[in-house]
N, C-alpha and C positions, 0 to 999 in steps of 0.2 A: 504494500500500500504506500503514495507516495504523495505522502502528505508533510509538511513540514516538521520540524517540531514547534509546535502551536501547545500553544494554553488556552482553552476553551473556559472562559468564566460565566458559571451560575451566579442562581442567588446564595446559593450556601456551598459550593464545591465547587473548585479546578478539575479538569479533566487534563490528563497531559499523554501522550504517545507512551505506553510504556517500555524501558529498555533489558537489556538483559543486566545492565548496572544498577537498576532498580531493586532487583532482586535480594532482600535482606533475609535475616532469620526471624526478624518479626513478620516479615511476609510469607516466609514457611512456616512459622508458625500458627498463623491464622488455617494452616491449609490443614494442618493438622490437629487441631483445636476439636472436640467432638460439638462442642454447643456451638459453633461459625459453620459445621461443614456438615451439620447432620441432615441437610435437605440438599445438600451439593453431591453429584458420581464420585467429584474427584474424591470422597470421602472412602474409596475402596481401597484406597493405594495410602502408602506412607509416600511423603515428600521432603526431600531435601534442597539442597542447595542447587547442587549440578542439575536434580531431574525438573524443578522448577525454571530454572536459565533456561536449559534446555529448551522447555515448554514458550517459555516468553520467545527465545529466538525464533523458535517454528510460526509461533503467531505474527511474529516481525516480519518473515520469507515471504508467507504466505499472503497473497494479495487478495486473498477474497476473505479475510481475519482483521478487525480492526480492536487492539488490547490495548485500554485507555486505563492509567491510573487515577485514582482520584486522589487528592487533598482538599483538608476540608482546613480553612483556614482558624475557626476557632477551635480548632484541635493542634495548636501551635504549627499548623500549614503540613503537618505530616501525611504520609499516602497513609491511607483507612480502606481502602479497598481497589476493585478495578471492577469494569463493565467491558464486554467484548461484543462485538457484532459480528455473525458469520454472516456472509453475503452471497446468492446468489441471485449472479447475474443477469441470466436467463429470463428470469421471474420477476428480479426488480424488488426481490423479498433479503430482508435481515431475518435473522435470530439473533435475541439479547439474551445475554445472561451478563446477572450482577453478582457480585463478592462485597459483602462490607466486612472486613476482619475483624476491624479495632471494635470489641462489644461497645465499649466507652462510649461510644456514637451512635448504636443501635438506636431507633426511634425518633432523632432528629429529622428527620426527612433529607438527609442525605442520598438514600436511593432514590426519591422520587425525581431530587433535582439531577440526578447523575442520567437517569433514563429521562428525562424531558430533553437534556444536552443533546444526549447520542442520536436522539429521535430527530433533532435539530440539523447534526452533523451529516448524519445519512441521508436527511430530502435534499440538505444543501452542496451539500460537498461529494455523496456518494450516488445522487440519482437513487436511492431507495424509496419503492413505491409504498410497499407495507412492513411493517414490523409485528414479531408474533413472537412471545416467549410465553415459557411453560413453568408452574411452580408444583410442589407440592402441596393439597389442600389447606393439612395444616400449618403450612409457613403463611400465616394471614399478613404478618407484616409485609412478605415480598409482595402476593396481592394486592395490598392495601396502595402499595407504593407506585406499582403498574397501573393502578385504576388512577392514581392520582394524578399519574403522570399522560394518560388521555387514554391507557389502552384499554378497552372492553372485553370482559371474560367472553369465548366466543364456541366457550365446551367446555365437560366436563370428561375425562375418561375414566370412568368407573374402577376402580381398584388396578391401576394401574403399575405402581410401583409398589417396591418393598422398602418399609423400614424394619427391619429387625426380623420379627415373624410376623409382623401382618402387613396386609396389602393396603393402601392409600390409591385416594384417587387426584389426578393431573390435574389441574386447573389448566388451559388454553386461554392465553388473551391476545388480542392483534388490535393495530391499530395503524388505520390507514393514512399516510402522510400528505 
């Protein structure tokens, strides 16, 4: 993706291009956290230093992947999480998915302004016609946050995933730019 290095300013978060320099142990540690990552995949795997880098550089390569960090300025401007956009092109369609690590900032509305941005970035900058991400039911805050930020729930899939030994079901939401 060749976009500059840009700082995208909300009302409450920076959104900045994330690097593979970015990559800290407070930032593998969020990934590893069981209360940040227990509605996240990557919560199958342990993560480190190297397998994280890694991961950011693939999403750097990768031109239809756009992996934004966030800073939230009254959290002394540190990165608190990141939001990603897969893109395809064909279709003019994103998929978001969010990370907020730092618990400390849970329920500020940090997600909401992070996905209003990206939603911004993608009609402006990326030609993306709609955007669609998926939660798990009971993560109501990440719902909460999609809804705020304009996307409409647009399904249900009924026991769809697994936490532990029982099944949950997928919230869908999209929202057309």
């Amino acid at each position: 993706m060749n976009l500059a290095r840009t700082i995208w300013q909300g009302e409450k978060v920076q959104l900045f291009l994330l690097e593979v320099s970015d990559v800290t142990e407070a930032y593998v540690s969020w990934l590893n956290d069981p209360q940040v990552n227990r509605y996240l995949e990557s919560r199958f795997q342990h993560h480190t230093l190297e397998s994280t880098r890694a991961f950011v550089a693939s999403c750097r390569a990768d031109e239809n992947v756009l992996l934004l960090g966030l800073r939230y300025p009254s959290f002394e401007g540190r990165h608190v999480g990141n939001i990603k956009l897969d893109i395809n092109r064909r279709h003019g369609l994103g998929e978001v998915g969010i990370l907020i690590g730092e618990r400390a900032v849970h329920g500020r509305g940090v997600a909401t302004d992070a996905i209003k941005l990206m939603a911004n970035i993608a009609r402006t900058q990326l030609g993306v016609r709609k955007l669609s991400a998926g939660c798990y039911a009971a993560n109501k805050g990440s719902e909460r946050a999609f809804v705020k930020a304009g996307f409409a729930v647009e399904g249900v899939r009924p026991k769809h995933v697994l936490v532990g030994d029982r099944s949950e079901d997928l919230v869908q939401m999209g929202m057309l730019l």
